[in-house]
Structures are given as C-alpha cells and as structure tokens.
C-alpha positions as CSV (number, residue, x, y, z in Angstrom):
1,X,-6.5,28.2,-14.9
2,X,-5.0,25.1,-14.1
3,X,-7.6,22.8,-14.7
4,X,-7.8,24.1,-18.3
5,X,-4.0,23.9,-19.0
6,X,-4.3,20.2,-17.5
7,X,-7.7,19.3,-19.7
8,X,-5.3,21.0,-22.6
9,X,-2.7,18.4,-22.1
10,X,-5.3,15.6,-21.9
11,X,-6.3,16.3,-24.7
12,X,-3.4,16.9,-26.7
13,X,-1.4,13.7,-25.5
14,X,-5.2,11.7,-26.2
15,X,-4.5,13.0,-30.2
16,X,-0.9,12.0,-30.3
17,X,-2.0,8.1,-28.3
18,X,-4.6,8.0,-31.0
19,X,-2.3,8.6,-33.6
20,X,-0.5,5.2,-32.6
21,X,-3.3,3.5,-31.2
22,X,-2.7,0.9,-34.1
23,X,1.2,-0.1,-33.2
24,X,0.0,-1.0,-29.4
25,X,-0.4,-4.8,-28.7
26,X,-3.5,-5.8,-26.8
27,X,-2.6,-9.2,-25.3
28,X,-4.9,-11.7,-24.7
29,X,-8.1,-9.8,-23.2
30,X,-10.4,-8.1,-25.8
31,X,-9.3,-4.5,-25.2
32,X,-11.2,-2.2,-27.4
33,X,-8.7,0.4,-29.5
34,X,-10.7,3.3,-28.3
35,X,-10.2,2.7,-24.6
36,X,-6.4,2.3,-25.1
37,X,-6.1,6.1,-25.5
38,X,-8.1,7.1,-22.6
39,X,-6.9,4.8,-20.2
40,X,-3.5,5.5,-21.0
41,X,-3.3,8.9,-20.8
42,X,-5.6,8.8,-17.5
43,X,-3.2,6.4,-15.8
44,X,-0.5,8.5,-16.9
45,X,-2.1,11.8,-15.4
46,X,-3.8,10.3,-12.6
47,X,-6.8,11.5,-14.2
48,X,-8.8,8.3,-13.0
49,X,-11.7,9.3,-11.1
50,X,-11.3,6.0,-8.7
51,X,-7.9,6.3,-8.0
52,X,-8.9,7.6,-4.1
53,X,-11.4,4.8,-3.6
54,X,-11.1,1.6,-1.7
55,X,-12.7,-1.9,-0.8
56,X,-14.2,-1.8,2.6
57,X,-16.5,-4.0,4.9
58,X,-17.3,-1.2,6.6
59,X,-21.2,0.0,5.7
60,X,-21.3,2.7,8.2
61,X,-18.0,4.4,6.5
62,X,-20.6,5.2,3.9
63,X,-24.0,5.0,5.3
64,X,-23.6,7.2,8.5
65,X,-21.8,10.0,6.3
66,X,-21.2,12.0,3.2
67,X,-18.7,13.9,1.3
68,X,-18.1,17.3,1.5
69,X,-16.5,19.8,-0.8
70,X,-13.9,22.0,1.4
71,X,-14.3,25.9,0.9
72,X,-10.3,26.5,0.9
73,X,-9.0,23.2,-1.0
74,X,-11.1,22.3,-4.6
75,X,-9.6,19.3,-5.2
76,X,-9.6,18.1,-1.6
77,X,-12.9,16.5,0.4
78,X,-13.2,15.3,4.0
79,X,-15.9,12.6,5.0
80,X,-17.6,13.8,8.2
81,X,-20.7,13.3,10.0
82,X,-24.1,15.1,8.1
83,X,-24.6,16.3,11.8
84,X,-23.6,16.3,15.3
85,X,-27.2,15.7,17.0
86,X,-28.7,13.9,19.7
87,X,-28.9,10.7,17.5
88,X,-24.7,10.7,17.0
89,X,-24.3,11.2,20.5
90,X,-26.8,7.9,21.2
91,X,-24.6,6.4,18.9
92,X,-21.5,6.5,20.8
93,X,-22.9,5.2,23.6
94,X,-24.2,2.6,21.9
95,X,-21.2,1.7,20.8
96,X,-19.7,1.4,23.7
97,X,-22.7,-1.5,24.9
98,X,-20.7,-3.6,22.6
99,X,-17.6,-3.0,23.9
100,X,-15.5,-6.0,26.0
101,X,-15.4,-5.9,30.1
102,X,-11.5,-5.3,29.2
103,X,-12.6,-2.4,27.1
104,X,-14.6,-1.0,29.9
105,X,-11.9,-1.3,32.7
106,X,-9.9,0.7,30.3
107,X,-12.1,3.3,29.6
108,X,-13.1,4.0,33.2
109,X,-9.8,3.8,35.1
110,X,-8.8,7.3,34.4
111,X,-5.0,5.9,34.5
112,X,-4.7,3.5,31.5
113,X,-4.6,6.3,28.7
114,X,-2.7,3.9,26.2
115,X,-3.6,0.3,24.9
116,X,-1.3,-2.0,23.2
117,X,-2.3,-4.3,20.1
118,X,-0.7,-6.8,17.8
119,X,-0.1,-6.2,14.7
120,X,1.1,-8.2,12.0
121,X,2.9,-7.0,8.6
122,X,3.7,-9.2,6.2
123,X,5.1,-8.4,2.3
124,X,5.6,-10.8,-0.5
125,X,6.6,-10.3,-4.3
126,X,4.5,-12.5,-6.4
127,X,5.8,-12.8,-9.5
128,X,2.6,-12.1,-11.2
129,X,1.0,-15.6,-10.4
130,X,-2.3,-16.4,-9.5
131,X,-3.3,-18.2,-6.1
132,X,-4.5,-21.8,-6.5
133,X,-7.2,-23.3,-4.3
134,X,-4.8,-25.4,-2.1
135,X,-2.6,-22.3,-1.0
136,X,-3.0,-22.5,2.6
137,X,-2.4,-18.8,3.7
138,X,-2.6,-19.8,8.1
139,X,0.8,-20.9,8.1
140,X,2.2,-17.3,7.4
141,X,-0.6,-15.7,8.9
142,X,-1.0,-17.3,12.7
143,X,2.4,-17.3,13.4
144,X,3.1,-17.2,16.2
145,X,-0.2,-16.1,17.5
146,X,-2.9,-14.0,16.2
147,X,-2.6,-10.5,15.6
148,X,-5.3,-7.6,16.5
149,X,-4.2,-5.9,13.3
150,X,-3.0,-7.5,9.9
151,X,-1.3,-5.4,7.2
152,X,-0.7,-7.5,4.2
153,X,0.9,-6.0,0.7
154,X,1.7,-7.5,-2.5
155,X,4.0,-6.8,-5.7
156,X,3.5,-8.0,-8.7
157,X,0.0,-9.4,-7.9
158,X,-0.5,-9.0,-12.2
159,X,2.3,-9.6,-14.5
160,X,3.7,-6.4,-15.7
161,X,3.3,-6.1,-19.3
162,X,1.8,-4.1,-21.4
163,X,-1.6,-4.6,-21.2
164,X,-1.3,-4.4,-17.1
165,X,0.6,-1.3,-16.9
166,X,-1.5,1.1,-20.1
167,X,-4.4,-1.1,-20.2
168,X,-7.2,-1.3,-17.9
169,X,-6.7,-2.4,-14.4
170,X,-7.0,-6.8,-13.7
171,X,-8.6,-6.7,-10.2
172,X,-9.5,-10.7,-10.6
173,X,-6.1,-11.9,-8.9
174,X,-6.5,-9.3,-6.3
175,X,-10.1,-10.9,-5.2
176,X,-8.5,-14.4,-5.3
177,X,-5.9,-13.5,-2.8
178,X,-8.3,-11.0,-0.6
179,X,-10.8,-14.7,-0.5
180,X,-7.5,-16.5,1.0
181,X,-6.9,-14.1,3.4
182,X,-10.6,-13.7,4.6
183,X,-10.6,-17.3,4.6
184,X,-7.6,-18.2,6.4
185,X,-8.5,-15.4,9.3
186,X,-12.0,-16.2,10.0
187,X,-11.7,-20.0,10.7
188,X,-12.2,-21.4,14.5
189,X,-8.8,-22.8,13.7
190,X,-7.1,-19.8,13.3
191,X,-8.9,-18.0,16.8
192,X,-11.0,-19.0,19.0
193,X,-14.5,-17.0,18.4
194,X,-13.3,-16.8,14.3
195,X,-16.2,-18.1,11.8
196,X,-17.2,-21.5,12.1
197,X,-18.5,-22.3,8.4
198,X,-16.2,-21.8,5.4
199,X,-17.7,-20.5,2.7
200,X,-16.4,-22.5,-0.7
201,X,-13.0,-20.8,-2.5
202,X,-15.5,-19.8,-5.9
203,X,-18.1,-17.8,-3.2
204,X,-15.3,-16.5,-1.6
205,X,-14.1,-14.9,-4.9
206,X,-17.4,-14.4,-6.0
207,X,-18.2,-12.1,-3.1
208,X,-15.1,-10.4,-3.2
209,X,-15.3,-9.5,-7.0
210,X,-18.8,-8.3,-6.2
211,X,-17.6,-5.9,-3.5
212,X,-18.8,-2.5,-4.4
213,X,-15.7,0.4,-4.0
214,X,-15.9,2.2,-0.5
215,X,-19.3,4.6,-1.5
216,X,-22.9,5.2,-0.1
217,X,-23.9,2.0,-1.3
218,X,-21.0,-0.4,0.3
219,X,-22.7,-3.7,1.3
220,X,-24.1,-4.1,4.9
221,X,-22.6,-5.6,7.8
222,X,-22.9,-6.8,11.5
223,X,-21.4,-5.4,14.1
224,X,-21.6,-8.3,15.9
225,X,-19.4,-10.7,13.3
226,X,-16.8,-12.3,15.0
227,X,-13.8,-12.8,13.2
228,X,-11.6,-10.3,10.7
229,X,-13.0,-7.5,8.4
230,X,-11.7,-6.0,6.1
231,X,-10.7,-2.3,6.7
232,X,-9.6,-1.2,3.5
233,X,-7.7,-2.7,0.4
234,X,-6.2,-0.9,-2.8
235,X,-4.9,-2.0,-6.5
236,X,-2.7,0.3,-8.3
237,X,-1.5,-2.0,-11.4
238,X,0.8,-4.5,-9.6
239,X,0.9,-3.3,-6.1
240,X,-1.8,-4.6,-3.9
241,X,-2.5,-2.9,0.1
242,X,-4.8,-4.4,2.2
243,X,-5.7,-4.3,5.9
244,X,-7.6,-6.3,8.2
245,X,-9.0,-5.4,11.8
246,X,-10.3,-7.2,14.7
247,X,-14.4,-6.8,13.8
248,X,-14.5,-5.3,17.1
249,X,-12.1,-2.7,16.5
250,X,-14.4,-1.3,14.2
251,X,-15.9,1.3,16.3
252,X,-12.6,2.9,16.9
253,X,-11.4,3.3,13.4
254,X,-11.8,6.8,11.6
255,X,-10.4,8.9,8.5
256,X,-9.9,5.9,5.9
257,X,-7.4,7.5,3.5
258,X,-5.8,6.1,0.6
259,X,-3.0,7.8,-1.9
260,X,-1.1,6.3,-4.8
261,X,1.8,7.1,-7.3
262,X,3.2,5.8,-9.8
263,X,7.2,6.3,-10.1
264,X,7.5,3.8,-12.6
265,X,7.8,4.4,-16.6
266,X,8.1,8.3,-17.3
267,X,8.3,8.2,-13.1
268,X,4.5,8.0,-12.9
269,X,2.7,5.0,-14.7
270,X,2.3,2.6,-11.8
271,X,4.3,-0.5,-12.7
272,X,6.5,0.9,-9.7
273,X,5.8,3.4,-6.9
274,X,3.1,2.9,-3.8
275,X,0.2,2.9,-2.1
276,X,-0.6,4.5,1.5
277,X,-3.3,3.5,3.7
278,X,-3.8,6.4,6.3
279,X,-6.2,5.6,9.1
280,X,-6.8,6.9,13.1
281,X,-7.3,4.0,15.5
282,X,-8.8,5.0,18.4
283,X,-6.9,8.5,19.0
284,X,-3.6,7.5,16.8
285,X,-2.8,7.7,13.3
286,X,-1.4,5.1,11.4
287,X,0.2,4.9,7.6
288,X,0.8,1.9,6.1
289,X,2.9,2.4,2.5
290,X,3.3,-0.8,0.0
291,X,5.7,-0.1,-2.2
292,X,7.7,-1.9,-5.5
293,X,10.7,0.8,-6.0
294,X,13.2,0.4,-8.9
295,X,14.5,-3.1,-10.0
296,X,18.1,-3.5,-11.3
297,X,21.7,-4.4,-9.7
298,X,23.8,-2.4,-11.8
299,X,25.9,0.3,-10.2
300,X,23.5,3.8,-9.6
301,X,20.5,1.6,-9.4
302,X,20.6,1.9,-5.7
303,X,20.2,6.1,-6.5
304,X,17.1,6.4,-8.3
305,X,15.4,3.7,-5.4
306,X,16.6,6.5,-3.3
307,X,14.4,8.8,-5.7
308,X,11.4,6.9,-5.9
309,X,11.5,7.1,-1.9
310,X,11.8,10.7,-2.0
311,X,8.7,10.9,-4.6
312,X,6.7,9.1,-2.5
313,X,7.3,11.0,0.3
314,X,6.6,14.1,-1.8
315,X,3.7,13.2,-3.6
316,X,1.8,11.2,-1.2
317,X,-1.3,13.2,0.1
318,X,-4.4,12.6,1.7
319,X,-6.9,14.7,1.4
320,X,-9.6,16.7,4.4
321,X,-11.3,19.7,4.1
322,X,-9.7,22.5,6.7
323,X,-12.4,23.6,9.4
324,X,-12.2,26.8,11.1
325,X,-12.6,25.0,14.1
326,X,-9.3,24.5,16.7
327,X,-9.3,20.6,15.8
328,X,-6.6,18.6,15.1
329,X,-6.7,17.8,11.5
330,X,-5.9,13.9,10.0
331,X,-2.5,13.7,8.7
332,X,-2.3,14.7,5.2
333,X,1.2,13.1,4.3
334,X,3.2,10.4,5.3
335,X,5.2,11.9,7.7
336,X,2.8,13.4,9.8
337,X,1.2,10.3,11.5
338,X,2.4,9.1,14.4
339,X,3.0,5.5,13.3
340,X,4.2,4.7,9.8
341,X,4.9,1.1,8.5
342,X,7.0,0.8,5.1
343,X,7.1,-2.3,3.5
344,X,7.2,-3.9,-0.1
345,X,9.9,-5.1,-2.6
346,X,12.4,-1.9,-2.3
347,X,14.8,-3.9,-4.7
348,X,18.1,-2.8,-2.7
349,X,20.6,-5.1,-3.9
350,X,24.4,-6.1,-2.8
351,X,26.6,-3.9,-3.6
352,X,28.8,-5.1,-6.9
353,X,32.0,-5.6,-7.3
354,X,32.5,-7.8,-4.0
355,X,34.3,-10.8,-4.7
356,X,33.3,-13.0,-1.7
357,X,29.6,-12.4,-2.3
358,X,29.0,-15.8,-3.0
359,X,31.4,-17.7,-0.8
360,X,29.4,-16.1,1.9
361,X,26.5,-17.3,0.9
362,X,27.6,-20.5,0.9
363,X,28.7,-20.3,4.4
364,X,25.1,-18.9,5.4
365,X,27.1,-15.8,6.9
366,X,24.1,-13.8,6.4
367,X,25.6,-10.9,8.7
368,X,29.3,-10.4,6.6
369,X,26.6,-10.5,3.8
370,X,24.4,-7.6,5.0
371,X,27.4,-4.8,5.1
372,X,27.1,-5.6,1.3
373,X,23.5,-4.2,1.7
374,X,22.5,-1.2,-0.6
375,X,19.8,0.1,2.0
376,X,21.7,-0.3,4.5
377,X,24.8,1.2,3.6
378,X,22.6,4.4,2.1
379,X,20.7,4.8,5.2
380,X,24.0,5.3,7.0
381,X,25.4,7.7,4.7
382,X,21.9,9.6,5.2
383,X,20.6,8.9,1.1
384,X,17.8,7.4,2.1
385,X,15.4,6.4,5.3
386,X,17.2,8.3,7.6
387,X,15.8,7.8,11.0
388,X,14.1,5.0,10.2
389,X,13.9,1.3,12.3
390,X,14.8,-2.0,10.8
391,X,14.7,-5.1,12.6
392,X,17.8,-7.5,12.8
393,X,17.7,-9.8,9.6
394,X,18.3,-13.4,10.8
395,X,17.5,-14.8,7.6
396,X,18.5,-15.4,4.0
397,X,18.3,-13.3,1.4
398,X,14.5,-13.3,-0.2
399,X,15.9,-13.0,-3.8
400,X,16.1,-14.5,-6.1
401,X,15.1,-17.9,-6.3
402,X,14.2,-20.5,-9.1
403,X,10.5,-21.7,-9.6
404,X,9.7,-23.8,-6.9
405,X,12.8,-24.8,-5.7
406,X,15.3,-23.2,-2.6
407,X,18.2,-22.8,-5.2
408,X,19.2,-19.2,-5.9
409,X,19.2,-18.7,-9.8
410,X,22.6,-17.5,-9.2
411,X,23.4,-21.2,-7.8
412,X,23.3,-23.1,-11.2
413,X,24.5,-22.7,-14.7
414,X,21.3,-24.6,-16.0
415,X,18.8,-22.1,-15.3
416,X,17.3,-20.0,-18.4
417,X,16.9,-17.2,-16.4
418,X,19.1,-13.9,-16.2
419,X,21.5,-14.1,-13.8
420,X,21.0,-12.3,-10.4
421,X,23.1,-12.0,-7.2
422,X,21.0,-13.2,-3.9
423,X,19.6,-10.1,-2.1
424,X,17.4,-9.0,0.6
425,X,14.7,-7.3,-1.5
426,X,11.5,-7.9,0.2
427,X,12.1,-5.4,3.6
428,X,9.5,-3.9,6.3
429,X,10.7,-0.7,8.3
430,X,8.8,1.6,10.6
431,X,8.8,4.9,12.3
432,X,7.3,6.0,15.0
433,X,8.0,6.0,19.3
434,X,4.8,3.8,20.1
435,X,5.9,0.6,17.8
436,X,8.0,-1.9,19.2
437,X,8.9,-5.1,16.8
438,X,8.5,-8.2,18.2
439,X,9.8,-10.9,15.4
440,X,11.4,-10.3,11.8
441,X,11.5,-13.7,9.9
442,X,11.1,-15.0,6.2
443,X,8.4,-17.2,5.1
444,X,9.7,-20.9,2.9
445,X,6.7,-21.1,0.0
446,X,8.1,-21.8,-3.2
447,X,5.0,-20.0,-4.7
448,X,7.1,-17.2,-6.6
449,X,10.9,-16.5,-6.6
450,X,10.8,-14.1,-4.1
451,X,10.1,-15.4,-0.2
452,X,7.5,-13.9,1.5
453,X,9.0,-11.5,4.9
454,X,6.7,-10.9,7.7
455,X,7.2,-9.2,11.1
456,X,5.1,-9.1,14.7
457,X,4.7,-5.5,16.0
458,X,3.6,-4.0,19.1
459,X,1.6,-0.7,18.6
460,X,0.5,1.7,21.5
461,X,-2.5,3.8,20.9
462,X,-3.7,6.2,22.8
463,X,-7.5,6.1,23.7
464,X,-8.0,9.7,24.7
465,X,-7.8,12.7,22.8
466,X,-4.2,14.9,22.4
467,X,-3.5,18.4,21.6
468,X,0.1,17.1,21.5
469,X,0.6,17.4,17.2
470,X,-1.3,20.0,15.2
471,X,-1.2,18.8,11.8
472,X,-0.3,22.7,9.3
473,X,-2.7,23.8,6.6
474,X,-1.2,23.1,3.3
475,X,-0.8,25.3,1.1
476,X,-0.6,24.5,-2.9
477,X,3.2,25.3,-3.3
478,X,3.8,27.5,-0.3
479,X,7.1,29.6,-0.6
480,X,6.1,30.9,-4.4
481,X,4.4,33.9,-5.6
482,X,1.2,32.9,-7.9
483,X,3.1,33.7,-11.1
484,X,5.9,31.9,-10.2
485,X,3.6,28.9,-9.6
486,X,1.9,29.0,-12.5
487,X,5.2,29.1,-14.8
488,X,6.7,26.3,-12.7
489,X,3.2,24.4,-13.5
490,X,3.0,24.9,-17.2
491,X,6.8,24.0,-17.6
492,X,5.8,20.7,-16.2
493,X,3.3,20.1,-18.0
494,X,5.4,21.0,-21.3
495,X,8.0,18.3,-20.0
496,X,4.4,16.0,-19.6
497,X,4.3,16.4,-23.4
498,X,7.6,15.8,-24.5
499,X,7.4,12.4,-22.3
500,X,3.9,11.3,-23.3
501,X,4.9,11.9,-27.2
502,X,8.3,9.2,-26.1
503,X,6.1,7.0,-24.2
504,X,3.5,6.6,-26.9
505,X,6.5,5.6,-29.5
506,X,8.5,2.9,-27.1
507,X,5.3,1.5,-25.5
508,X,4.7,-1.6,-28.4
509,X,8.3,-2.6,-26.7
510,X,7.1,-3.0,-23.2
C-alpha cells in the first residue's frame, strides 16, 4: 500500500514538472528536457536508486559478499558473508599473517583489550571552486604528524545553482579533490613506507572518475599496498564525505554504511542537509556526519539550524537485515554508535544586535567573541547538541572572508559582496567516551572564503567482542496502530504535493 501511494505521487508531481519543464533554465551543460522531470522529482523523493552507494578501494567489500533481502524489513538489506565455511575461517587467519609484530603482541596478551589510533578530521567550505594542479593538500593534512585515520568533508564542492541542486549530480570536482587527497597521503614525504611514484594529476583524476560505485564489480586491490585507501566517499549535491584508512587497517573494517538527507529547499532537496558514514573498526562503531545546515544571520536563523539537526538525527538510517540470531546488530542511526564525529559548515552565526562585535574583532579577543556564539549559546540552553564535546576555539572566526585575501568582507566598504559579520561557521564536534581531542586549529589558504578547520583525535577501539550495547529492532513507526500510520503517511505525502506543485513554480528563480 505504500509503495503504490508513493509510485502515485511520483507520478503525479512528474505531470505537473513536465508541465513546466519549459520555464526551467539549464545552464551551461547539455541537459536534456526530458531528464529534468525525472531527476527532479527523484532527488526530491529520494527516489534515486544510488543514493545508498559509495566509492571504495575495497574489492573484497564486494567480492567476498552479496546482498541480501531481510525477511522482516523490505526496504532494508544487510551485506554478509554467502557462507560461514572452512574457507572464511582460513581467511581470518590469513589475515592475521599480515598483520604487524605490534598487532600480534596485542592480540595475544590477553590484557590489552583496547587500541588507540589517530585520527584526523578536517572540514572546509569551498565555495563551489575547483582544485587547481598546484594546491598542495600535505600542509593541512600531515600536521602535525600522520594520522591512522583521515575524515575529510567538504561543502559546496559544486556551486549551488540550479542545475546542481534539480539537475543531475557533477561528480568531476569531487574526483579532482579525492586525486589530491590520494596524492598528498601516499607520498614517501608524507610517511615513511607511503608510495614512492606519483602518478601525474590528469591519471589521478582519470582513475578516480573511472572508479566504479561500491558493487560486485569494484576494482581490485592489494592488500599489501602501503600507503592510504580509500574507505568510502559520498556526493550528495554540494556536500562531499570521504574517509581514508591506514591500507593495513583494512582487515578490521566491517558494515560500510552510508545515509543522506536533504534538509534544504522544501527541507529535502540536498543543497543543505548531510551525509553519514557508519563503519565498525575492529569491534567499535564509528559515524562520521558532514553536514551544510541553514545559511543566514538574521534573527530565528539560528532555530531552523537547530531543525535541520534534529532532521538529521531523525531521518538518518542505515540499513541491516535483523537475524534471529542473539548478535549484536550495526547501529542503524546516528546515535547508536559508540563514536560519532560532526563536522561541516553548521552556519551558527554571532548573535545580532551586539554593538562591540567588531571592536572585538579588531582586538583578536576571539574568547569575549565566542559568548556571541549562536551554537554555543543554544547548546547551553539545551536547543541543540546537548551533550555534545567541542574543543576550545583558539582561533579566528572562519567566515567570511574576501577572495584570496585575510580581510573579512565585513572589513571594507569596497567589496561587492553582501555584507556579513565574521563567524565561526566551519565547526567539528564529537560524542562518544573513547575519543579524546588532541588539537583544534584553522587552516590559512585563501582558496575560498571560508578557512578550512581541522582537529587531531585520539580514538579507542576495542579489539574484542562486547555484549555491552544491543542495538533494538526498529520498528516502521512504533507507538501507532497501522491505520493511524497509514493516515499520518498519506497526509504527508498530500503536503509532498502541495510543496512539489510550489517548488516546480519558484524553481526558474533559484
């Protein structure tokens, strides 16, 4: 019943976009008219078959499994093993042939349980530009020493005009940047053992734009590689996720997850909202959410940021099929892993109306500055992030700043652009009891007019297995009656219509 009301909306809303295919503007790119319907509407109801897929170096993630439909969820597969025979058993202790002496003292000494790793998170709004060949990425990335883990996310990796946000997705940016990275980890400079040859910046690009999505026929790799590889990375319009693992690492990483939403026009095309990485290292789960919440420093802004938090803590799910076995299931939200890492362009501004905002910034007083902070004034009055860690900001505000220079726009009267008061925009938070952060800093490119924040973690994992957290079965709107969810479903999809019909006649103006 559901899946015909939503197929009856799809197609409904595809009549009225056709209608008024002809007033849409297709920018540059040769977008044919009939796939401006389609993709439209499919953005809009997350109808896009790829939109749980990711790029991965991982071959095994694909080779050594397949995907099974669960009995008790429709909508909802698990990737396990075909089997659990004599061969995956040889497996595992192959695996562990490969594995370090350090690894092995670990492993054997019956009291070292946990294991601590570096990890390194770093966030940056781009301001829809394009990486040149002489951006030099090791600067941000080595400092101050390498990392075992590196979780990198990106905003406004595309412009966001039309044409990005209803038309089909621009991934070439997105395999420029991914090129960079690969190339500025896996260099002898950058660690000792890392890959001595560097391939040229066009078959760097070139590979990456070839990269197949995370599927049965993902490209195959050596476990023996030194270096960085690529775990898993993810494009949802202008938001960009990706993150990188020690190669050696590999054999301890399980349930690859990835969810998106879109909170931005209609509160769910994807110009603004997130995208969550979910992933169990060794015996710990990890979620890592990029997100670009809602822009604007007028006064109320700072509530519907607090909204798009709330929706993405909502509608963020990862999907498993439920055994009837006792095991402890992945996590299938954001709250339920054990270590979570928020970062991304949360646009919380300075609260208006004070009258010394900008002698303080003159004076570099960041600190008087931050009790003017919208974030931090709304997670003390419990509207948002409650519980959550932030580090100690030492640094200026990340926002906003003229092209290619360290003047705020605010600073001169010259500037063509709109008028904005200095913030700390560009923010990474965590939660979780076995993370510890060891730096918080801003980077200095002049690249875009945001600066790029970063921050060294500590992460514990544990290397056994733990009954400590049993992760509860969902259940498709638990708490009402089947008739009660079913009127609650079609009235939103009635409120679906009466947005997509006011969508379809504003959207030349985007």
């Amino acid at each position: 019943m559901a899946f015909s009301n939503r197929r009856l909306l799809f197609d409904m809303v595809s009549s009225l976009v056709i209608g008024r295919t002809e007033t849409m503007r297709t920018e540059a790119r040769k977008i044919s008219k009939s796939s401006w319907p389609k993709s439209v509407v499919r953005k809009w109801l997350h109808k896009n078959s790829g939109a749980h897929n990711f790029h991965s170096d991982y071959s095994a993630l694909g080779s050594k499994s397949e995907r099974r439909r669960s009995c008790s969820d429709e909508d909802c597969y698990d990737v396990v093993k075909n089997d659990f025979s004599d061969e995956w058993l040889m497996e595992s202790r192959n695996r562990r042939k490969g594995w370090t002496h350090e690894e092995k003292e670990t492993w054997a000494s019956p009291e070292a349980d946990t294991r601590n790793l570096k990890m390194f998170v770093g966030t940056w709004n781009l301001g829809g530009k394009s990486p040149t060949q002489n951006l030099n990425l090791m600067e941000w990335l080595k400092s101050p020493s390498a990392a075992d883990i590196y979780v990198i996310g990106f905003q406004e990796i595309v412009p966001l005009n039309a044409g990005n946000v209803l038309g089909r997705e621009d991934s070439g940016p997105a395999a420029k940047w991914l090129s960079l990275i690969r190339q500025a980890l896996n260099t002898s400079k950058f660690e000792e053992g890392g890959v001595k040859a560097r391939m040229s910046f066009s078959d760097l690009i070139s590979s990456e734009e070839n990269g197949r999505m995370y599927s049965d026929e993902t490209s195959p790799s050596s476990d023996d590689e030194p270096g960085y590889r690529l775990a898993a990375s993810k494009q949802m319009v202008g938001i960009f996720l990706c993150v990188w693992l020690r190669a050696d690492l590999y054999n301890h990483l399980t349930n690859l997850k990835v969810s998106c939403v879109g909170t931005g026009i209609m509160g769910y095309l994807g110009n603004k909202g997130s995208i969550s990485i979910s992933m169990t290292l060794y015996h710990t789960t990890f979620c890592f959410v990029c997100t670009h919440l809602t822009s604007g420093e007028k006064d109320g802004d700072e509530v519907r940021r607090n909204l798009d938090v709330s929706e993405i803590l909502k509608r963020t799910k990862f999907s498993h099929s439920f055994k009837s076995t006792p095991l402890q299931l992945p996590p299938q939200t954001i709250l339920h892993h054990d270590n979570i890492i928020w970062l991304g362009d949360l646009n919380y501004r300075l609260a208006p109306g004070c009258g010394d905002t900008y002698e303080l910034l003159e004076k570099n007083d960041w600190q008087a500055l931050l009790e003017k902070d919208q974030l931090r004034i709304e997670q003390r009055a419990g509207g948002v992030f409650e519980g959550w860690n932030e580090g100690r900001i030492c640094f200026a505000p990340t926002y906003k700043y003229l092209a290619n220079s360290d003047r705020y726009v605010v600073q001169t009267s010259k500037s063509k652009e709109k008028r904005r008061t200095p913030a700390w925009c560009d923010r990474i938070l965590w939660k979780g009891e076995g993370v510890k952060q060891k730096w918080y800093v801003r980077g200095e490119s002049k690249f875009s007019d945001h600066r790029p924040v970063y921050s060294l973690f500590s992460v514990q994992v544990e290397l056994t297995s733990s009954s400590k957290k049993m992760i509860p079965k969902h259940k498709t709107n638990s708490g009402l009656s089947s008739s009660c969810a079913a009127k609650v479903q079609a009235e939103e999809q009635l409120l679906l219509l009466t947005r997509a019909q006011s969508c379809i006649e504003t959207a030349p103006r985007l």
